[in-house]
N, CA and C atoms as a LAMMPS dump frame, in Angstrom:
ITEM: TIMESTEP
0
ITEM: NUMBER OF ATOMS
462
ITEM: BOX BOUNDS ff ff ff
-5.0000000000000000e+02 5.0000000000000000e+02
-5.0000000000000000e+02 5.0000000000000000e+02
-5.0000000000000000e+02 5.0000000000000000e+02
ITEM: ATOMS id mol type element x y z
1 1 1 N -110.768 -133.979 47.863
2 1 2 C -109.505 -134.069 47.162
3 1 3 C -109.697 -134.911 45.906
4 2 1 N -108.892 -134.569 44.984
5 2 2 C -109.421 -135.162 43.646
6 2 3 C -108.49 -136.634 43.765
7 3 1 N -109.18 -137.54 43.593
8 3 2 C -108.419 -138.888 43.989
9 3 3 C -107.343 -139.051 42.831
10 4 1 N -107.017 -138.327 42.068
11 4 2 C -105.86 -138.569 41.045
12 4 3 C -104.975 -138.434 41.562
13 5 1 N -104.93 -136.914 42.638
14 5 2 C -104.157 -136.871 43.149
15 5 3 C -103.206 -137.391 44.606
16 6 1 N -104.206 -138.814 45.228
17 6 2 C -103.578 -139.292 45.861
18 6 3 C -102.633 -139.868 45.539
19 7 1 N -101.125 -139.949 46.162
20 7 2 C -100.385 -141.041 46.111
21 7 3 C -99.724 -141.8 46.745
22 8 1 N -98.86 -142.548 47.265
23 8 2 C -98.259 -143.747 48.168
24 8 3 C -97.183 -142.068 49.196
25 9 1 N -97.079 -142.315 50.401
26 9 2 C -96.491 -141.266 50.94
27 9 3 C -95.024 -141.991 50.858
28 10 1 N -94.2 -140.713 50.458
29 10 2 C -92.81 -140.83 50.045
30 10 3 C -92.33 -139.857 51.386
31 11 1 N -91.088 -140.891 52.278
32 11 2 C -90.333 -139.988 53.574
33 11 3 C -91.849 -139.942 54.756
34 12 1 N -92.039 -138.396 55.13
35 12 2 C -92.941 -138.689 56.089
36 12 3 C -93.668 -137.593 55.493
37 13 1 N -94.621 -138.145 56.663
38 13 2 C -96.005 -136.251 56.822
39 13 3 C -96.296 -136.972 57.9
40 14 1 N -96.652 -135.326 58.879
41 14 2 C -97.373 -135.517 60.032
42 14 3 C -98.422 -134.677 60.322
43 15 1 N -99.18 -134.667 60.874
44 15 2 C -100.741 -134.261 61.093
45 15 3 C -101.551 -134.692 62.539
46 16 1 N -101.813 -133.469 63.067
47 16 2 C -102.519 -133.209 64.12
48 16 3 C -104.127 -133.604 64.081
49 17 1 N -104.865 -134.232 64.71
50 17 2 C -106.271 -134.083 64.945
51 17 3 C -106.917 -134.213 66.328
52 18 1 N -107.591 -133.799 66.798
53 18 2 C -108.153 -133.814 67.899
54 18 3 C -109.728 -134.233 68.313
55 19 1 N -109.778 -135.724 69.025
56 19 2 C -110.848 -136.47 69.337
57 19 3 C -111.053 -136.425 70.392
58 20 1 N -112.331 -136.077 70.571
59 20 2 C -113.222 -136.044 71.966
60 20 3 C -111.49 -134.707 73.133
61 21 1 N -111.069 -135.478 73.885
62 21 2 C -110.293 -134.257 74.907
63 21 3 C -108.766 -134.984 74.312
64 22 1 N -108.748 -135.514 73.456
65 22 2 C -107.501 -136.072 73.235
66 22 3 C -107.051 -135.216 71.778
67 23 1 N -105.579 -135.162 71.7
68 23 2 C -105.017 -134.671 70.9
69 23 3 C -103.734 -135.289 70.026
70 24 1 N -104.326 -135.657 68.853
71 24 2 C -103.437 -136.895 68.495
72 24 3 C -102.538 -136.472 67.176
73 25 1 N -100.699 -136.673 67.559
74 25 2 C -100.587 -136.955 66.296
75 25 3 C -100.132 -137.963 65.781
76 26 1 N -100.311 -137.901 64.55
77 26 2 C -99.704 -139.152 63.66
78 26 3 C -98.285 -138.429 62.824
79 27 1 N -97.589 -139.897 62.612
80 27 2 C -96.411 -139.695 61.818
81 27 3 C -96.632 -141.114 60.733
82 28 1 N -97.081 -140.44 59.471
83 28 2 C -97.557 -141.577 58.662
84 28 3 C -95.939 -141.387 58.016
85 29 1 N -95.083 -142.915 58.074
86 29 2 C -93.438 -143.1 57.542
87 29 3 C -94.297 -143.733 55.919
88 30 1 N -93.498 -143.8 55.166
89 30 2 C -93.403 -144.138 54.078
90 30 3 C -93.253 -145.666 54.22
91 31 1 N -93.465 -146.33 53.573
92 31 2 C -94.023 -147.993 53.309
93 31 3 C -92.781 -148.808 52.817
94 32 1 N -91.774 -147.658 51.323
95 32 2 C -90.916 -148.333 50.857
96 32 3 C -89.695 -148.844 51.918
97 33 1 N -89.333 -150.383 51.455
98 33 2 C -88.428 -150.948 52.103
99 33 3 C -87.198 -150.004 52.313
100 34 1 N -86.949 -149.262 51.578
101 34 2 C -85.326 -148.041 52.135
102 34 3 C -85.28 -147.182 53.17
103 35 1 N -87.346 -147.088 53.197
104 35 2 C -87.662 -145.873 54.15
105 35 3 C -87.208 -146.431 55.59
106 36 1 N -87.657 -148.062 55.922
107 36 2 C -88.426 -149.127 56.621
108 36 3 C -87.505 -148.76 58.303
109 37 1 N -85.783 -148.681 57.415
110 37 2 C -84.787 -148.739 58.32
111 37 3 C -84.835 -147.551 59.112
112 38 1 N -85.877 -146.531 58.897
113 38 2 C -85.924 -145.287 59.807
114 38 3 C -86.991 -145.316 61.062
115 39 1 N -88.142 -145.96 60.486
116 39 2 C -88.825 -146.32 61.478
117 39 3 C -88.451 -146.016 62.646
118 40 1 N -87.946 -147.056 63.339
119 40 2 C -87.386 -147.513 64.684
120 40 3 C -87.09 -145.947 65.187
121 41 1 N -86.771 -144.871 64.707
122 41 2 C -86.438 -143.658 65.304
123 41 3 C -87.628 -143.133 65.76
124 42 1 N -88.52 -143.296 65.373
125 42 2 C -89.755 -142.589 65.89
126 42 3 C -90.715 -143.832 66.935
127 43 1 N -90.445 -145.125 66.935
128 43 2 C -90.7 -145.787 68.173
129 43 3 C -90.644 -145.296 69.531
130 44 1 N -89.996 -144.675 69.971
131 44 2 C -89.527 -144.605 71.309
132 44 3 C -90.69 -143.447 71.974
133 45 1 N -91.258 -142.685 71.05
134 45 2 C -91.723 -141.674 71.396
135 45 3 C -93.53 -142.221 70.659
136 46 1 N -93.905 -143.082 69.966
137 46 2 C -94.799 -143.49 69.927
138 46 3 C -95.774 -144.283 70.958
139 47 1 N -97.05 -143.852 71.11
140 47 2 C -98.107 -144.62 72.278
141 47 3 C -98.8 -145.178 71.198
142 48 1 N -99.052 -145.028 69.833
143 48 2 C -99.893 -146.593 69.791
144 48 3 C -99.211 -146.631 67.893
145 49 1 N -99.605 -147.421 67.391
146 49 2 C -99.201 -147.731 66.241
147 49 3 C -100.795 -148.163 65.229
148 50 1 N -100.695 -147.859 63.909
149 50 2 C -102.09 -148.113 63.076
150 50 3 C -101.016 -148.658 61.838
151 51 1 N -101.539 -149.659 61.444
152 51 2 C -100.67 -149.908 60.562
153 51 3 C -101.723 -150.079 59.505
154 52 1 N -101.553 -150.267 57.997
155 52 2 C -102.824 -150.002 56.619
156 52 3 C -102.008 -151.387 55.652
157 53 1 N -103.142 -152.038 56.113
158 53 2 C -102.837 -153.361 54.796
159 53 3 C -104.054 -152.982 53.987
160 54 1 N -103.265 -152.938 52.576
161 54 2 C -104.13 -153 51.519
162 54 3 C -104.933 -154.285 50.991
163 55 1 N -106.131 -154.06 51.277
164 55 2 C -107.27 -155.402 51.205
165 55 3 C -107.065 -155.753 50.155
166 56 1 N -107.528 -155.754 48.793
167 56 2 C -107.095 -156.049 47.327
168 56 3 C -105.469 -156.109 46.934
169 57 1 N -104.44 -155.889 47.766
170 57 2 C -103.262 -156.674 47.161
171 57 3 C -102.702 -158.171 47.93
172 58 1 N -103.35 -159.421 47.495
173 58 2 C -103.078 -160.484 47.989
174 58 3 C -101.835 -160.568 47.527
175 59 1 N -100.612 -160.221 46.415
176 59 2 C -99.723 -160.72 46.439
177 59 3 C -98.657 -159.875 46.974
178 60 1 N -98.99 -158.71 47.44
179 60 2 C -98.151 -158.397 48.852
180 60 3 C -98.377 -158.271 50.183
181 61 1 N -99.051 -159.406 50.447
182 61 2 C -99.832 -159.515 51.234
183 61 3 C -98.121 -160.131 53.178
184 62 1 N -97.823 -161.532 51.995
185 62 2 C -96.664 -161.672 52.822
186 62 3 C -95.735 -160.881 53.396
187 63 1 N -95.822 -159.801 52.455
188 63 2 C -94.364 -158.919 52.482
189 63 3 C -95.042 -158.047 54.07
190 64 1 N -96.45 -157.302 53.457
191 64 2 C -97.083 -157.103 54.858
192 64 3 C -97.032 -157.251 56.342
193 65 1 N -96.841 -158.725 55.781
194 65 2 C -97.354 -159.2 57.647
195 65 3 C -95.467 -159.318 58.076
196 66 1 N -94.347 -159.79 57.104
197 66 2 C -93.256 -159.678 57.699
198 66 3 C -92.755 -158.084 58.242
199 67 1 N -93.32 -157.304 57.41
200 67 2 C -93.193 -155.661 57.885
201 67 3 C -93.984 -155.827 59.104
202 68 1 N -94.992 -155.711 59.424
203 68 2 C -95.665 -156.137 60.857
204 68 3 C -95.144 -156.796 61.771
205 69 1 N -94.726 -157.654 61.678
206 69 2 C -93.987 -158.992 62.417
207 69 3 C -92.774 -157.985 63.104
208 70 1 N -91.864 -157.644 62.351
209 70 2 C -91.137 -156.63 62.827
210 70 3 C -91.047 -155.298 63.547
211 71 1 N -92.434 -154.947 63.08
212 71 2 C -92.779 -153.783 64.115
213 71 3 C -93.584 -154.111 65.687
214 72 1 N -93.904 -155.543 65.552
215 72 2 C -94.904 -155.962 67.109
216 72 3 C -93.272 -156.621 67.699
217 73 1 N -92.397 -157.018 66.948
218 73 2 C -91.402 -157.259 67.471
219 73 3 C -90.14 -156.47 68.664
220 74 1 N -90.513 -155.8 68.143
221 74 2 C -89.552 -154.22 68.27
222 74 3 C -89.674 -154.097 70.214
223 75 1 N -88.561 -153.924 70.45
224 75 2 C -88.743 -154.483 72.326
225 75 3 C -89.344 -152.471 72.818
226 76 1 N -88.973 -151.417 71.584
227 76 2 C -89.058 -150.078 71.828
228 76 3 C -90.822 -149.794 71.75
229 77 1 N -91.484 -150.877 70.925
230 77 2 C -92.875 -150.617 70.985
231 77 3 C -93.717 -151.812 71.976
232 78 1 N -92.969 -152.624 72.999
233 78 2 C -93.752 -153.164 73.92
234 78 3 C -94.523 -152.721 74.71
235 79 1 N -96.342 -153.021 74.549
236 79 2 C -97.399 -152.697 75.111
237 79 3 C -97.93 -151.601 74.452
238 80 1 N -97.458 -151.226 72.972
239 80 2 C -97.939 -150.189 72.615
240 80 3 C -99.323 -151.261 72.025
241 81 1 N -100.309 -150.21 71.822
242 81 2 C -101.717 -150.85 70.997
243 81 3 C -101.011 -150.452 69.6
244 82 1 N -101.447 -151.762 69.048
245 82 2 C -101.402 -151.921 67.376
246 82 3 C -102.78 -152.002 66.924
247 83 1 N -102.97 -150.852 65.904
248 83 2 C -104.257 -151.085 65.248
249 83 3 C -104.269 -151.302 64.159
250 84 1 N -104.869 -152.233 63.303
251 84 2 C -104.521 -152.853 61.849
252 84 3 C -105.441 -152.412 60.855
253 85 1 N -105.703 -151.755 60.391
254 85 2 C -106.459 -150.821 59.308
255 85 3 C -106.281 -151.546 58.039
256 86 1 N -107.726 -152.75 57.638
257 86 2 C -107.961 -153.797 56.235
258 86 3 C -108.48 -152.385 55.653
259 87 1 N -107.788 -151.422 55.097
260 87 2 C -107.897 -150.459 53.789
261 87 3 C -108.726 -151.485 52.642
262 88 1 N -109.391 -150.5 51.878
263 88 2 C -109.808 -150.907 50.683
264 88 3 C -111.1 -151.853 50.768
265 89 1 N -111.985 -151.824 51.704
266 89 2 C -112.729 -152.775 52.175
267 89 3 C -114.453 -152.854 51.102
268 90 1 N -114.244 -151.633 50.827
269 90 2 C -115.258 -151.231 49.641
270 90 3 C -114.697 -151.886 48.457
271 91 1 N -113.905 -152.813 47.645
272 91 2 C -113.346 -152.723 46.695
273 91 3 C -114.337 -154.738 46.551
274 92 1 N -114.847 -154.715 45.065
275 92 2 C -114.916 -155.785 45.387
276 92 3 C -114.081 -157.078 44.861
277 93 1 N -114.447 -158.083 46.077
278 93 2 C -113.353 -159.02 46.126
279 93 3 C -112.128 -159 46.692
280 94 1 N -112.08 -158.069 47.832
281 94 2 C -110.747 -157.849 48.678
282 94 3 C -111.001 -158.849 49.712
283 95 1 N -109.825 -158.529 50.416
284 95 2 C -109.63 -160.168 51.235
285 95 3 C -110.748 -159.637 52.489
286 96 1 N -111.632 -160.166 53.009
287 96 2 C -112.001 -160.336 54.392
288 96 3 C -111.107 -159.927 55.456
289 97 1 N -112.252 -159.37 56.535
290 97 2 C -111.089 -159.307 57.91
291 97 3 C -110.341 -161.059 58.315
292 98 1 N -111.694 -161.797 58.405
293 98 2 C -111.035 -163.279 58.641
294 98 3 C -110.065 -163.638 57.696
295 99 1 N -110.322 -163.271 56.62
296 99 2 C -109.091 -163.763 55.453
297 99 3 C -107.579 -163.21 55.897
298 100 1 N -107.73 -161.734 56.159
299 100 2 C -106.408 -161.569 56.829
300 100 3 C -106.219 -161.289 57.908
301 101 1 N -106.799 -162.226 59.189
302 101 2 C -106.566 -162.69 60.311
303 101 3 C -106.212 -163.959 60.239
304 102 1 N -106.307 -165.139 59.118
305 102 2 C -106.102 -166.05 59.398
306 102 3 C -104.429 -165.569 58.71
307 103 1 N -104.297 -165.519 57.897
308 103 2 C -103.16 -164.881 57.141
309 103 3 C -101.87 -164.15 57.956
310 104 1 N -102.553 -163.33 59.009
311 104 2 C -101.812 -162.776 59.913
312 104 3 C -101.648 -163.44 61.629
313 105 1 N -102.003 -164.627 60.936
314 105 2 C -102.747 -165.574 62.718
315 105 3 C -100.602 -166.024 63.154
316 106 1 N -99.555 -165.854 62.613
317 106 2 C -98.38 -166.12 62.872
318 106 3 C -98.002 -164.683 63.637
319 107 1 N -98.572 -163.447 63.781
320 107 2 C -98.179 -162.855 64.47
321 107 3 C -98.897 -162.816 66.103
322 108 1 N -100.085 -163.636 65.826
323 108 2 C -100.805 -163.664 67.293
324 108 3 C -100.132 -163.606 68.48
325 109 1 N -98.607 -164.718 68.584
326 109 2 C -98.284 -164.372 69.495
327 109 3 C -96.902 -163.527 69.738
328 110 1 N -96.748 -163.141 68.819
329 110 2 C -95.924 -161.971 69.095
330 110 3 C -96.276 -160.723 69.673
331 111 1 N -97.787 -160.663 69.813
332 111 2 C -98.506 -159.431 69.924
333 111 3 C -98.418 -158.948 71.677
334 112 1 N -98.082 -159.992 72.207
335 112 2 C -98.044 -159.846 73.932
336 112 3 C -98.916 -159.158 74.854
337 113 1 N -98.727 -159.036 75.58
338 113 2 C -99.502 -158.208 76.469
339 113 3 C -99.932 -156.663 75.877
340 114 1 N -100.672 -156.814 75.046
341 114 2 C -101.16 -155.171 74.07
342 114 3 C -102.415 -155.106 74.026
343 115 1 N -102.717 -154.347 73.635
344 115 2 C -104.191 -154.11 72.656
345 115 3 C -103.938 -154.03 71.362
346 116 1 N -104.672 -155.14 70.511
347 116 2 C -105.043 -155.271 68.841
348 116 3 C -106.258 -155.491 68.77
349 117 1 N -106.268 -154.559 67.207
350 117 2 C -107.584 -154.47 66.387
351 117 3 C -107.014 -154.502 65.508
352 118 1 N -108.558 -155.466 64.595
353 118 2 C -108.284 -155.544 62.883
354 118 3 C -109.575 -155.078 62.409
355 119 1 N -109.232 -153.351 62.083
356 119 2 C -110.407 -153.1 61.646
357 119 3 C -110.63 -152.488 60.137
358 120 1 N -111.959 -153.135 59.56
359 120 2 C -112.339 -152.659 58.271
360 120 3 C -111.959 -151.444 57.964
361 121 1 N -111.822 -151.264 56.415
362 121 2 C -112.152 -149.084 56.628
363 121 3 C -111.917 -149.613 55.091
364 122 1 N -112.448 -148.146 54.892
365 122 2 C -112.291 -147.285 53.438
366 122 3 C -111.777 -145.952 53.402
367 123 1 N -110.578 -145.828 53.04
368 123 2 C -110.112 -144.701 53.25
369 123 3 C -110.856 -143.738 52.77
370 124 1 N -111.73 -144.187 51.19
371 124 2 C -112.04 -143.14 50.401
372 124 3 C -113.606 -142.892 50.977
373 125 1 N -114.048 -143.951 51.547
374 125 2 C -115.579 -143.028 52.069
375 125 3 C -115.572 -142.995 53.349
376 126 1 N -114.424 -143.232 54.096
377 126 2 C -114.087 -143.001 55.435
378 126 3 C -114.606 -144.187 56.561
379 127 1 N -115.144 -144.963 56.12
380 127 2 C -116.158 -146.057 56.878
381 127 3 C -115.02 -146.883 57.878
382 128 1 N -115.221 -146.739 59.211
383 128 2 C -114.274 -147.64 59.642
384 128 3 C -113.422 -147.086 59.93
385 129 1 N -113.083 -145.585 59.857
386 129 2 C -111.901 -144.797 60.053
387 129 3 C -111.967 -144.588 61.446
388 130 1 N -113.331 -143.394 61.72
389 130 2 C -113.479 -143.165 62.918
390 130 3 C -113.647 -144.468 64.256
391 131 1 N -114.424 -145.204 64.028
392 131 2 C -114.622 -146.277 65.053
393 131 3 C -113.006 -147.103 65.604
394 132 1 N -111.92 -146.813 64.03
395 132 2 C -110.727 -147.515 64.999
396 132 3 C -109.603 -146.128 65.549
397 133 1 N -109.933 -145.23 64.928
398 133 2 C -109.102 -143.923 66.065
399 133 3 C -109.615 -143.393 67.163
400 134 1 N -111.085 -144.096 67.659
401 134 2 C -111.977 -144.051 68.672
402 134 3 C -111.198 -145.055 69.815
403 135 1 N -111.086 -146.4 69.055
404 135 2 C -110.526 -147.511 70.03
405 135 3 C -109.112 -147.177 70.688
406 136 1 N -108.254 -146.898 69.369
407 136 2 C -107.084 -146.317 69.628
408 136 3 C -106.753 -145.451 71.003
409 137 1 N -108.032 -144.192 70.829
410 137 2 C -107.479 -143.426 71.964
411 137 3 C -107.662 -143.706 73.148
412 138 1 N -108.756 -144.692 72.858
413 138 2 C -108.883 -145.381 74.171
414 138 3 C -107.886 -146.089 75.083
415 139 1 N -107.515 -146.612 74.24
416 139 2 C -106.439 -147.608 74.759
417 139 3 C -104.965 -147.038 74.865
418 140 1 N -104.534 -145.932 73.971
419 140 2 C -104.002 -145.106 74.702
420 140 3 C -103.788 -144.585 75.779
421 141 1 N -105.196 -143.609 75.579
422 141 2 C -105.128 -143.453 77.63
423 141 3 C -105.148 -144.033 78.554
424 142 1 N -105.7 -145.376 78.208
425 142 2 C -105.534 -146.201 79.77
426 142 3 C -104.381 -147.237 79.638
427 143 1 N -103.158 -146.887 78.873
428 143 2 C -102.068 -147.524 78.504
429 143 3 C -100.73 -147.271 79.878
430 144 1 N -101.106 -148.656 80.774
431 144 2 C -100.299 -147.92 81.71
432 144 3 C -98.477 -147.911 81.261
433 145 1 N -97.988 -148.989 80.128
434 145 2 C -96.964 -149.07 80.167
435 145 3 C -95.946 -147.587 79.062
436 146 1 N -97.09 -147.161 78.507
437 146 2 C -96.404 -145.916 77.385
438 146 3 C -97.967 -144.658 78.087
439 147 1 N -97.842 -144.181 79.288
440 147 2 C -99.548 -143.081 79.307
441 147 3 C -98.808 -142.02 78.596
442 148 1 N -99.89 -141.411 77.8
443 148 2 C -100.068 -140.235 77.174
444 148 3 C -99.237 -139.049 78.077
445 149 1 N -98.926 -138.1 77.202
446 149 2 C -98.607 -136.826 77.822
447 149 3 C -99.926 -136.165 78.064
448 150 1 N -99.66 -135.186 79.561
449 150 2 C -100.97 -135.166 79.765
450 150 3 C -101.327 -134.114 79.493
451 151 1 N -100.452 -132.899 78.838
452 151 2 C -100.369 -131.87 77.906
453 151 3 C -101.397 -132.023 76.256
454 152 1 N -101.704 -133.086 76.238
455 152 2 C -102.467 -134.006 74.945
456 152 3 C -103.808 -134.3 75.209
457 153 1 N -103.677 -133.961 76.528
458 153 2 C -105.462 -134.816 77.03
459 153 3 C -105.732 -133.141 77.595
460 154 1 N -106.554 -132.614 77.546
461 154 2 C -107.341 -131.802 78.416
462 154 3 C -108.546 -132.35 78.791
């Protein structure tokens, strides 16, 4: 894809892929704060959550983790796995995973009884992509408080 033409997703898109016997989709919501208040509709029916902090923007970095804060909050996504996707990890001079773990160390305990990961990636050369939708499904399936439909797993 010609990278000009990426841009910030406006409303939604959703997209099917299928790993190892699992069959996953995603509902990537839009980021802007107007979208934010829709969210919560598609909680109830979500088993795990990936959320994409952009490594190279330290000065929305806060705004980030309060959008986060609110979604590990959410009593509709308890025990779901949150996976934290440091985007942009190829870029140089972006923040470290430790940089934004210490940064994000106020949501530690909001996180409760779940599974979290904070993992590297590059969207654009893919590095780091596969190894955390690997973990993901893992922890999915053996998610006793949200298990998979089993129409999804063959």
């Amino acid at each position: 894809m010609n990278l000009a033409k990426i841009t910030t997703t406006v409303g939604l898109n959703i997209g099917t892929i299928d790993v190892g016997k699992a069959r996953l989709m995603f509902w990537d919501l839009g980021g802007q704060e107007e979208l934010q208040s829709l969210w919560d509709k598609y909680y109830a029916e979500s088993h795990g959550v990936i959320y994409v902090i952009d490594s190279t923007d330290e000065a929305r970095l806060s705004e980030s983790k309060r959008v986060l804060e609110k979604i590990i909050s959410s009593d509709v996504l308890e025990g779901v796995p949150i996976l934290v996707l440091a985007n942009k990890q190829d870029v140089e001079g972006c923040l470290s995973i430790p940089d934004i773990k210490t940064a994000f160390s106020d949501c530690i305990n909001k996180i409760g009884k779940r599974d979290c990961l904070t993992q590297a990636c590059s969207a654009l050369s893919g590095r780091g992509l596969n190894e955390g939708v690997e973990w993901m499904v893992k922890c999915v399936v053996r998610n006793i408080h949200r298990p998979p439909r089993q129409k999804d797993i063959t």
